[in-house]
C-alpha positions in Angstrom: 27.1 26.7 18.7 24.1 28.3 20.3 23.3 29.8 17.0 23.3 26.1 15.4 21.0 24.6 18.1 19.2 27.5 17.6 18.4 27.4 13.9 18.0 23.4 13.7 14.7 24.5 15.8 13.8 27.7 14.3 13.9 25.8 11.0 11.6 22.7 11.9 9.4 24.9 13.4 9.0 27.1 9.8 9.0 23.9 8.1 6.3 21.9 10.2 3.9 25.6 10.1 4.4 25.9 6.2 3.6 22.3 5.4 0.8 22.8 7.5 -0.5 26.5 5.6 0.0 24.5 2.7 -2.3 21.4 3.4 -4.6 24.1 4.6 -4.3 26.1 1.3 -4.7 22.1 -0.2 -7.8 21.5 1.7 -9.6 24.9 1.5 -9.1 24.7 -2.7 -10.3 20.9 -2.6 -13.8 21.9 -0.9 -14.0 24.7 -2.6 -13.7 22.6 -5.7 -16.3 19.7 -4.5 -19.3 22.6 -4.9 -18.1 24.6 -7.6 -20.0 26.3 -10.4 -18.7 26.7 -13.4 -19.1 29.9 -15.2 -17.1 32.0 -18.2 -15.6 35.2 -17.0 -13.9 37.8 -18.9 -10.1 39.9 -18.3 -11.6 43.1 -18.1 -8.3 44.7 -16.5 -5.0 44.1 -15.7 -3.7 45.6 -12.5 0.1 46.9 -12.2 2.0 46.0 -9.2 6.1 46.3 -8.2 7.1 42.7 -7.2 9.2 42.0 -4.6 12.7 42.5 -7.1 10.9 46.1 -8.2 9.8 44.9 -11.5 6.6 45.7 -12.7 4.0 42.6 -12.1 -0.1 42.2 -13.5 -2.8 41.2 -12.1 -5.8 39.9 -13.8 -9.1 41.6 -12.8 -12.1 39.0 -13.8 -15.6 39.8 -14.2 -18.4 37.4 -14.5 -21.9 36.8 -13.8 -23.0 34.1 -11.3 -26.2 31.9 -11.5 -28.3 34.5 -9.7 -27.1 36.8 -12.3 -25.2 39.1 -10.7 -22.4 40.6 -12.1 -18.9 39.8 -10.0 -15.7 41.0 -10.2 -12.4 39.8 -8.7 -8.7 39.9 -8.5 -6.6 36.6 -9.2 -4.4 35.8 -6.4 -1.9 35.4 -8.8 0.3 38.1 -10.5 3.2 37.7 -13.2 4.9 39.5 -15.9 4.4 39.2 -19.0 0.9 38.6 -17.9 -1.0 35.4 -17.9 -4.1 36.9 -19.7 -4.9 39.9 -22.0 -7.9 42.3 -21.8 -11.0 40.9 -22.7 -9.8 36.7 -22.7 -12.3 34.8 -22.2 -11.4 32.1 -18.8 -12.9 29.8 -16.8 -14.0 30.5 -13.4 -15.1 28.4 -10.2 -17.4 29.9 -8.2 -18.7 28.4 -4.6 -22.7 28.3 -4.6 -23.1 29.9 -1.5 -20.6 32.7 -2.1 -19.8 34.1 -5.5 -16.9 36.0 -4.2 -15.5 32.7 -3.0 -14.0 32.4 -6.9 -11.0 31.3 -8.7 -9.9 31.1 -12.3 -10.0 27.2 -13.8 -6.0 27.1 -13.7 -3.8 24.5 -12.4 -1.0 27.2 -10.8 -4.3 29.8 -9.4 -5.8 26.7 -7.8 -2.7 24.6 -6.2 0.1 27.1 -7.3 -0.1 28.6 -3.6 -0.2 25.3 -2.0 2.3 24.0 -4.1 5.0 26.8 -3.4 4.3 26.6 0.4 5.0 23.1 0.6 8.1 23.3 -1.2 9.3 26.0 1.0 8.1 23.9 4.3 9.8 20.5 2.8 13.5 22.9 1.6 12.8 24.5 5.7 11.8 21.3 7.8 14.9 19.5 5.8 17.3 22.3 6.8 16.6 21.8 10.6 15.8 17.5 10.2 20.0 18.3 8.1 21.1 20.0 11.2 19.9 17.4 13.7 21.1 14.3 11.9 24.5 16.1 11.5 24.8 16.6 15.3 23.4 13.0 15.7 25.4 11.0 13.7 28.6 13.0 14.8 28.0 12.4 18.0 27.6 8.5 17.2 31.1 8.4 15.4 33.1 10.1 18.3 30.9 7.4 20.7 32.0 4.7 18.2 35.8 5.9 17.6 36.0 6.1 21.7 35.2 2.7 22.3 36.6 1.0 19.2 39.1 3.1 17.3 42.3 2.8 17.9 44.3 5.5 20.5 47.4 7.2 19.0 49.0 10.3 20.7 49.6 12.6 17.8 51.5 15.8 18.1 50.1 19.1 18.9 51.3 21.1 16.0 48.7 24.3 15.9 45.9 26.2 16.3 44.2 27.4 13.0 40.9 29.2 12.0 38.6 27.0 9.8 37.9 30.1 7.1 35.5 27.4 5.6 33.1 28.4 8.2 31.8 31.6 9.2 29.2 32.8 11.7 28.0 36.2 12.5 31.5 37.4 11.1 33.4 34.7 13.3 35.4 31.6 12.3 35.8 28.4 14.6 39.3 27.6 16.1 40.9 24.0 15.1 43.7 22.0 16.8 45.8 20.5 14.3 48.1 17.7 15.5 50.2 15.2 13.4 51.1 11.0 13.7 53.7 9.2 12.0 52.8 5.4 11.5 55.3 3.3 12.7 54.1 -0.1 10.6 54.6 2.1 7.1 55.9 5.6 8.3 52.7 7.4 6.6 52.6 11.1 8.0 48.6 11.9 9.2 47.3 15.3 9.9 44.7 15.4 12.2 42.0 18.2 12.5 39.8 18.8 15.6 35.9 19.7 15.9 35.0 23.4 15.4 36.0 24.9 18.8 34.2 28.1 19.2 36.8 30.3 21.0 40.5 30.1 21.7 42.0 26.8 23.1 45.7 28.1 22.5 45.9 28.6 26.3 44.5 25.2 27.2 47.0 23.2 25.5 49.7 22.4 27.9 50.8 18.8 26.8 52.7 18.1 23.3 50.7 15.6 22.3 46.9 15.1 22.2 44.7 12.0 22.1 43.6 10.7 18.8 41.0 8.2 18.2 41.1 6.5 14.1 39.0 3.8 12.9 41.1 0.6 12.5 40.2 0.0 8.9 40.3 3.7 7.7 42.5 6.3 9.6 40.6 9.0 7.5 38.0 8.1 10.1 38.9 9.8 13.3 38.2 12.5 16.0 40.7 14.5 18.2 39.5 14.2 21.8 39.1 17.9 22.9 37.7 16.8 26.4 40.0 18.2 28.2 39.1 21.7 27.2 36.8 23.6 29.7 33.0 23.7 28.2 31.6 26.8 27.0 28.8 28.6 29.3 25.4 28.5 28.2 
């Protein structure tokens, strides 16, 4: 459980500082772009990089001459395979007026590509941790709900399973599993607890445990576990 809390934080906190880098990265490519001259540049290399998976990656090496003419020569920020551009291309560059090594190439993926992947990180991060926290929150709404209107059945204890569906540093939760007959239409239902994050087995000592099940849908219903000591924090 701590680890849960733990990430819903540690991944809104990614999320909010990416977004953020990215409106940066946004802004600093939109001033830049306000003042820019325009000016024709030439591949004049291609530089060989390993990318992150060990494939082989190119980087375009652009030289051009600014309005004071001197000759400039820069790296793209951006690097691919097969490569973007072939020696001796001809590309468009945008240059800042006070700095000719403040330069880009005239592409929509070298000018908001970086922006554009950061955001989409920050919004797939800050959704992970908003996913987590609307989880908690709207479970803890339906077992507030089912407590005050569902409808109390005592079902029978029948055992205490692992939930294999779940796993967490190499560990799976414990769930109580208890069982009610109907008596209007004689209708078995099994009933599965929250993920309990140790043992309860030795804090069972009744045969039957408190069930709370929406009046309209008994598919909707949570296993009161309160009277199982809280874990240390």
């Amino acid at each position: 459980m701590k680890i849960f809390t733990a990430m819903k934080y540690i991944f809104t906190v990614i999320g909010v500082s990416l977004l953020i880098s990215a409106m940066s990265d946004y802004n600093t490519t939109r001033s830049l772009l306000d003042a820019a001259v325009s000016a024709e540049g030439t591949v004049v290399d291609l530089q060989e990089s390993s990318g992150s998976s060990g494939s082989l990656m190119y980087t375009p090496v652009i030289q051009f001459v600014d309005n004071a003419g001197k000759t400039v020569e820069f790296m793209s920020s951006v690097s691919s395979n097969p490569p973007s551009y072939a020696r001796d291309e001809k590309v468009e560059v945008l240059y800042s007026p006070h700095d000719s090594q403040d330069v880009i190439i005239n592409s929509f993926f070298e000018k908001w590509g970086g922006a554009v992947i950061t955001a989409i990180l920050g919004i797939s991060f800050f959704s992970g941790g908003a996913l987590i926290f609307l989880t908690g929150m709207l479970k803890g709404r339906k077992k507030i709900y089912l407590q005050r209107n569902g409808v109390l059945v005592n079902a029978k204890f029948q055992s205490v399973q692992l939930n294999h569906s779940l796993s967490v540093n190499g560990r799976h939760p414990y769930m109580i599993v208890c069982q009610w007959t109907n008596p209007a239409n004689y209708c078995i239902h099994i009933f599965e607890s929250e993920n309990i994050w140790f043992d309860p087995s030795d804090f069972i000592t009744t045969e039957e445990i408190k069930v709370f099940t929406d009046k309209r849908n008994s598919k909707k219903y949570y296993v009161d576990v309160s009277f199982l000591p809280k874990v240390a924090r």
